[in-house]
Structures are given as C-alpha cells and as structure tokens.
C-alpha positions as CSV (number, residue, x, y, z in Angstrom):
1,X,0.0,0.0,0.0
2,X,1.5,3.3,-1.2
3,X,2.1,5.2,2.2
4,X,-0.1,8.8,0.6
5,X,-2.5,10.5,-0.2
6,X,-5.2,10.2,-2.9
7,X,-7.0,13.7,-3.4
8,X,-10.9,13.2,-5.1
9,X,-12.2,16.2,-6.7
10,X,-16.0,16.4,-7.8
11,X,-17.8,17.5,-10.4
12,X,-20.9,14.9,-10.7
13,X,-20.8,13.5,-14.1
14,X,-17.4,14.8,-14.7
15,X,-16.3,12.1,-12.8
16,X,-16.3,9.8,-15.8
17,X,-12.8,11.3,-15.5
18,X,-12.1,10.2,-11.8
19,X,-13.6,6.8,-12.5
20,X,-11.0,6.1,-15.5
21,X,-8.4,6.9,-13.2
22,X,-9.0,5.0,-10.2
23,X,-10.2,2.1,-12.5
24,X,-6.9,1.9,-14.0
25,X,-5.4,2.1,-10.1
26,X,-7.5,-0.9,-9.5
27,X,-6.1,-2.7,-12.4
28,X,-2.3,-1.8,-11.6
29,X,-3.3,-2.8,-7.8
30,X,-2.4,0.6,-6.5
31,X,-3.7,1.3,-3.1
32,X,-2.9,4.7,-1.1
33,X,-3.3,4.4,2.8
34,X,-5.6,7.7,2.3
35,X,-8.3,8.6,0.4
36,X,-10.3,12.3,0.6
37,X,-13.4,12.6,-1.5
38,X,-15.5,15.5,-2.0
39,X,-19.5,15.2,-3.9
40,X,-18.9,12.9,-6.8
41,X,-15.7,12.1,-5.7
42,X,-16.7,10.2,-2.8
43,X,-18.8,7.5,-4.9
44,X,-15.9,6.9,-7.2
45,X,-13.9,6.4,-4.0
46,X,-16.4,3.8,-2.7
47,X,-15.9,1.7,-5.8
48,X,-12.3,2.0,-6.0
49,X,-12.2,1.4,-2.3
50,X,-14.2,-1.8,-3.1
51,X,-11.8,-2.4,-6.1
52,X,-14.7,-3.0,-8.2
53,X,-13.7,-1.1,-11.5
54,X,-15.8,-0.1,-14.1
55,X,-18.7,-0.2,-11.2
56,X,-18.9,3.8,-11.8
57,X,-18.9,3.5,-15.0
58,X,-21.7,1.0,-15.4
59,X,-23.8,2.2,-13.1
60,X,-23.8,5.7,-14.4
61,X,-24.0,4.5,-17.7
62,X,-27.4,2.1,-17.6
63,X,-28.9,4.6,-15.7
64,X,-28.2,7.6,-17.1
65,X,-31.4,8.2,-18.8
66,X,-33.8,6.9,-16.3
67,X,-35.9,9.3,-14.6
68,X,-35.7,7.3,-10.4
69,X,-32.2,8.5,-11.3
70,X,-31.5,11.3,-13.1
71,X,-34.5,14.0,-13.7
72,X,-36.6,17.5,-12.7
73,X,-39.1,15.2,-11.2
74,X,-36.3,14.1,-8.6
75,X,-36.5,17.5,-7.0
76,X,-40.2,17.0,-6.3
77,X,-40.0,13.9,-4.7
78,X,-36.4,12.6,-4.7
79,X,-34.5,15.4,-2.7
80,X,-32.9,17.0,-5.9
81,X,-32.3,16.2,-9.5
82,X,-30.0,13.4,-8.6
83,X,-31.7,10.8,-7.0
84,X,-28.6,9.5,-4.5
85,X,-31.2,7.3,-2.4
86,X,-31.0,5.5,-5.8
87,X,-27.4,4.9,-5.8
88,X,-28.0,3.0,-2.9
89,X,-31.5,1.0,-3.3
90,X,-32.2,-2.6,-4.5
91,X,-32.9,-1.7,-8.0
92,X,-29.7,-0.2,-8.6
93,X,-27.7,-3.0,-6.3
94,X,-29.9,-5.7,-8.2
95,X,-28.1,-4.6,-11.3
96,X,-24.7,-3.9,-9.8
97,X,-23.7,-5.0,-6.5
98,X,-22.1,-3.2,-4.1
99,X,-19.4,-5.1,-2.3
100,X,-19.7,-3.6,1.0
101,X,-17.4,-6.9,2.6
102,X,-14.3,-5.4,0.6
103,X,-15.3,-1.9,1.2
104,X,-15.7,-2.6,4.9
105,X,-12.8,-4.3,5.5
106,X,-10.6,-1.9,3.7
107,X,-7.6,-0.7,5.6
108,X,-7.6,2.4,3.9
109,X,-8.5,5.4,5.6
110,X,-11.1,6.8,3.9
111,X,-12.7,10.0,4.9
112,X,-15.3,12.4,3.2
113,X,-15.7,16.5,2.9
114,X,-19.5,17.9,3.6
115,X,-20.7,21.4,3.8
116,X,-22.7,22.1,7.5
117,X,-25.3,24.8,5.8
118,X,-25.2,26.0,9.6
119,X,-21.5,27.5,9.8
120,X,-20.7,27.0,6.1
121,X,-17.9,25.5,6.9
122,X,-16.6,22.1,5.9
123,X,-16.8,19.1,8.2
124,X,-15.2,15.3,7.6
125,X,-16.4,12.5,8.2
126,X,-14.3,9.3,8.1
127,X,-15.4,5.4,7.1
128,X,-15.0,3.4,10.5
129,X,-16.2,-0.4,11.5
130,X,-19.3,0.8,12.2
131,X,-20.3,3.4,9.9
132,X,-20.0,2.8,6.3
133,X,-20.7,6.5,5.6
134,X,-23.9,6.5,3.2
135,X,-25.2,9.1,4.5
136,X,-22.4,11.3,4.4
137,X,-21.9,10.5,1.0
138,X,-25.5,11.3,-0.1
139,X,-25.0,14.8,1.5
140,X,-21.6,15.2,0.1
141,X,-22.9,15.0,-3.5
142,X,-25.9,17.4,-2.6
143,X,-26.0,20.1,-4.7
144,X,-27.2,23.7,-3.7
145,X,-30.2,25.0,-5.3
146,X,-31.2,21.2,-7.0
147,X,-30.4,19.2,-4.2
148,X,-32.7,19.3,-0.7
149,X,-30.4,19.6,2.5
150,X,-29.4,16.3,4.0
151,X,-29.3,15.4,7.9
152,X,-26.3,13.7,9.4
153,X,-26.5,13.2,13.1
154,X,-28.9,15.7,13.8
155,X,-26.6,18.7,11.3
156,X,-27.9,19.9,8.2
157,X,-25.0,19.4,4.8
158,X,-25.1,20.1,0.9
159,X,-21.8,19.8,-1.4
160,X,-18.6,19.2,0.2
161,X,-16.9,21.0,-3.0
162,X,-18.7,24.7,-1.6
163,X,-17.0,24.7,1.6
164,X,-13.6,22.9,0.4
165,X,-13.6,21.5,-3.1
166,X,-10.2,19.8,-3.5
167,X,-9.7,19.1,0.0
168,X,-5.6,18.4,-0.1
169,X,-4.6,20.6,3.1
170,X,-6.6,17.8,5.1
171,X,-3.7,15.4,4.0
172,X,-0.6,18.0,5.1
173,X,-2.4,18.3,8.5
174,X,-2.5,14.5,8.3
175,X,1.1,14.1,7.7
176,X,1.5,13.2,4.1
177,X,4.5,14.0,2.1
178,X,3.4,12.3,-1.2
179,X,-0.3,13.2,-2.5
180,X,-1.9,12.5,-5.6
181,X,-5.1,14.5,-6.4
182,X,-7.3,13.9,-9.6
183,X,-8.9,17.3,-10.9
184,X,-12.0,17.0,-13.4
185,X,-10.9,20.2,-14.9
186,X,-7.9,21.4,-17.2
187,X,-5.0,23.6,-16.2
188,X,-6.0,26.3,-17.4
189,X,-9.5,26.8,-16.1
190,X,-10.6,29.0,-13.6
191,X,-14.1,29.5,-12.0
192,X,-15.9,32.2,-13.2
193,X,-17.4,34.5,-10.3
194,X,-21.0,33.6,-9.7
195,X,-23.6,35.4,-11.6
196,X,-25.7,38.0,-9.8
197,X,-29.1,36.3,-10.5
198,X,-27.3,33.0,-8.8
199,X,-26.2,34.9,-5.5
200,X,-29.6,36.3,-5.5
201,X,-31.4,32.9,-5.8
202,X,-28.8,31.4,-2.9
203,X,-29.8,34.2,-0.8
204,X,-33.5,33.5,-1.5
205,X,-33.3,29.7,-1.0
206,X,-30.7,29.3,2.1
207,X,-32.1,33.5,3.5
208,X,-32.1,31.3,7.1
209,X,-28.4,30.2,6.6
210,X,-26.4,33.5,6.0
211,X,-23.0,31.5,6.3
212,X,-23.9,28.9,4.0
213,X,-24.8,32.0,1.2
214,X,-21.2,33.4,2.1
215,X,-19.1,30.3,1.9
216,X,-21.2,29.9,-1.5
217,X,-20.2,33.3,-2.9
218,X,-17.0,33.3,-1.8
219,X,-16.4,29.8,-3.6
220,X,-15.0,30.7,-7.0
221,X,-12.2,32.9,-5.1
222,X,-11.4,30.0,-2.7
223,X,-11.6,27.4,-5.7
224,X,-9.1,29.3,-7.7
225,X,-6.4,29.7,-4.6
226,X,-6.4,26.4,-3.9
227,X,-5.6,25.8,-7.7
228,X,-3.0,27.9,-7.8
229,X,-1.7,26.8,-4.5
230,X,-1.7,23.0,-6.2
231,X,0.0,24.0,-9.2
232,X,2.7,25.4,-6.7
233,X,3.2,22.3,-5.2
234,X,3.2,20.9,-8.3
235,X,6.0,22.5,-9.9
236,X,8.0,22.1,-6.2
237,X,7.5,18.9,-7.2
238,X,5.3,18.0,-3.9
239,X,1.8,16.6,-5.5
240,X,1.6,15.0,-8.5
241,X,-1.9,16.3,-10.2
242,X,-3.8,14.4,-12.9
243,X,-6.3,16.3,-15.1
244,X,-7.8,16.1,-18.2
245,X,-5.9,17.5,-21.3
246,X,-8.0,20.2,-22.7
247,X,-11.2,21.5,-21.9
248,X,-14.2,19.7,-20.4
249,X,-17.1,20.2,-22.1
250,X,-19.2,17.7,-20.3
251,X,-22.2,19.6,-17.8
252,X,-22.7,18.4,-14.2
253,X,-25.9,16.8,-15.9
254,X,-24.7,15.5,-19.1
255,X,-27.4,13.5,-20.9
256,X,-25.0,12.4,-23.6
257,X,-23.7,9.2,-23.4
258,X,-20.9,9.5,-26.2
259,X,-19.6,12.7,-24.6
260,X,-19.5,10.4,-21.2
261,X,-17.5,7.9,-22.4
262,X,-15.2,9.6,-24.8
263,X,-14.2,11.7,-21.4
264,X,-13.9,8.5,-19.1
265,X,-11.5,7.2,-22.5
266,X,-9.8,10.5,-21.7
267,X,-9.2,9.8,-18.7
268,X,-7.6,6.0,-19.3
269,X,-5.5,7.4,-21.5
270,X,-4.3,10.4,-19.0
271,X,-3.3,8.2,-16.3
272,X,-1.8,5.3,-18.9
273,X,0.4,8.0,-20.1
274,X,1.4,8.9,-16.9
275,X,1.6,5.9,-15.0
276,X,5.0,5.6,-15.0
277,X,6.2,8.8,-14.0
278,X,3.7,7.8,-11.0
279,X,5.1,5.6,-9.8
280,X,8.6,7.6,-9.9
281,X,7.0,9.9,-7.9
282,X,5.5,7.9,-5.5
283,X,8.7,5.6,-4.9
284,X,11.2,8.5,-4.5
C-alpha cells in the first residue's frame, strides 16, 4: 500500500474522468493508505475502495437516462435532480452489487468532505467499522439549489466541493508527504465569479443560513487559490496532479452518453500515459 495521499475532486458526471483513473489504479493494484473525496468524488472512492472497476462507469452509464435517477421530477420527490437514495437501493444493487465486505474491510482510511449549511464550513467525516458513511456521501454530492439539504446526526449538509472543493490541506495536516489528487478540470480553467441572479437565488433559498450563502459566494475565489496553491506544489515537485488535457465540455448533468465515455476514455488514457512517472513519484 503506497504510504499517501489520494485527493478526489467532484464534479458529478465529470467524474467519468475520476472513475478512468482510479479504475486503471485498480487494475495496476495501487492502493494509497488515504483517500479524501468530495460530492462525486466520494462514490468513485467507494468503488475503487471496493476495487470494483468499471462499477462507476456502469452504473452511471445504464442509468443515465432513467428518470428514479436522473430528472426534474427528482427534485419534487427525490430530494434533488439526482436521485442519491438511488445509488443506494435494491434496483440499482440488483443490477450492480455493491461489495460492501471489501469496502468494509478496507484498511484504507477513507474520509469524506461535507458542507454544515449551519456554519458554512466544511466538516469530515471518516469510514470506521461501524459506519460505512452513506449518508455522508449522499450529503456530500448534494448540490445547492437542485439538491434538498441532507441530515447527518442531527446537522444539516449540501456539497462538500462549496465549503472545500479539493480538500488536499486535510492530507498535510495528516502528515502526508506524497499526495496524488485527480482534478475533473484542465490547467487552465478558472471558475468564473458567480452570476448576480445566482447569488440572489442562494440568498433566496438558504435567507435562514447566511454563512452557507457566504461560503457559496466566496467559492469561485477559494476554488481558484487552492488551484494555484496545487499547481505550486506541483512545480515544487510536492503533489503529482492528474487532469484532463483540454477542456471539459461535459455539464454536471450531461445526458450524452458519447460525450460520457469519450471523457472516461480520456481519462484511461491520461493516467496510462502517466503511470509511470507515478510511480517515480511515488517511490522517491
């Protein structure tokens, strides 16, 4: 087991990017002693934690067009236009088990990034014996705006990734020297500043959770640093990054399947191009 840190960004169906990485970890039986995941992030992590590759991939895939999944209905009766309870029901398992005995007994640490809509601050939650972290996943992957607030003992959370979006200062408080963090955007992208008619919504929606509607329209500024922070570290030679390429023109709600799996083949070829100097880095 490598002795650091794998870093999860989200993006929810960018991820097609994060699950052709960690699938191709899988294959190359590459296990870090510490996984972070933030929204989508987190359910790549489970299947990689699982070491069931391709599980993502599938899953996502098959159900992509099916409205208990993925649809405006969802946010009527689903809690938002993802259905996460989904993710996690009999109809999905029925079609692709989830193998919660590996996940379980999985000495890797494993811990997860959510957003209390209380203090707008970020709070983690870490996989233990008795607490396979479901919950904290669903509220993880929340979105703001299209997502209804989730509870976790008794706290209300939405997206990990507005609070703390590529959560690798949790790993130097942690103690690890060697991180590896997959980004589901190219080098040169920035976030754009939220529109005004977006702040205003927030401020509508979340008016009894004036933190939250801070830490939300603060985001794209805290986003960026913590990009230009990595790419620091990058050139010091400190994290090794993997992104795609060019551009991602995929949408958090991509309906497209060719688009879907031309960015998860992306993404196999990304990390096969760069497994090698990997595993330099990781060994030095």
């Amino acid at each position: 087991m490598e002795k650091a840190a794998l870093i999860l960004e989200g993006g929810a169906l960018r991820s097609f990017f994060t699950s052709a990485v960690l699938d191709q970890f899988i294959e190359n039986k590459m296990e870090f002693e510490y996984i972070h995941g933030v929204s989508a992030g987190t359910m790549c992590a489970m299947n990689y934690i699982a070491k069931q590759a391709r599980r993502s991939y599938d899953v996502n895939l098959h159900f992509l067009h099916d409205k208990r999944y993925i649809g405006f209905n969802n946010l009527l009766h689903n809690g938002g236009i993802f259905n996460l309870d989904f993710l996690f029901s009999p109809e999905c398992f029925a079609y692709s088990p989830f193998d919660y005995e590996t996940y379980q007994n999985s000495q890797q640490v494993f811990e997860i990034t959510a957003t209390n809509v209380l203090t707008g601050k970020p709070e983690i939650f870490r996989k233990s014996a008795t607490d396979n972290q479901e919950e904290a996943i669903k509220a993880s992957a929340s979105m703001p705006l299209v997502s209804d607030i989730r509870v976790v003992n008794h706290q209300p959370y939405l997206d990990g990734g507005i609070a703390d979006s590529i959560p690798f200062r949790r790993a130097q408080e942690l103690g690890y020297e060697k991180m590896v963090i997959v980004l589901t955007r190219d080098i040169n992208y920035r976030k754009p500043e939220n529109s005004r008619a977006i702040n205003e919504l927030v401020k509508l929606k979340y008016h009894d959770f004036p933190q939250f509607v801070q830490t939300f329209i603060d985001r794209p500024r805290q986003y960026n640093r913590a990009l230009d922070k990595i790419e620091q570290l990058e050139r010091e030679g400190k994290v090794f990054v993997i992104r795609p390429q060019e551009p991602v023109t995929v949408s958090r709600v991509e309906r497209d399947d060719r688009k879907l799996m031309a960015l998860y083949d992306k993404g196999t070829a990304v990390i096969q191009d760069q497994l090698e100097d990997l595993k330099k880095y990781l060994n030095n």
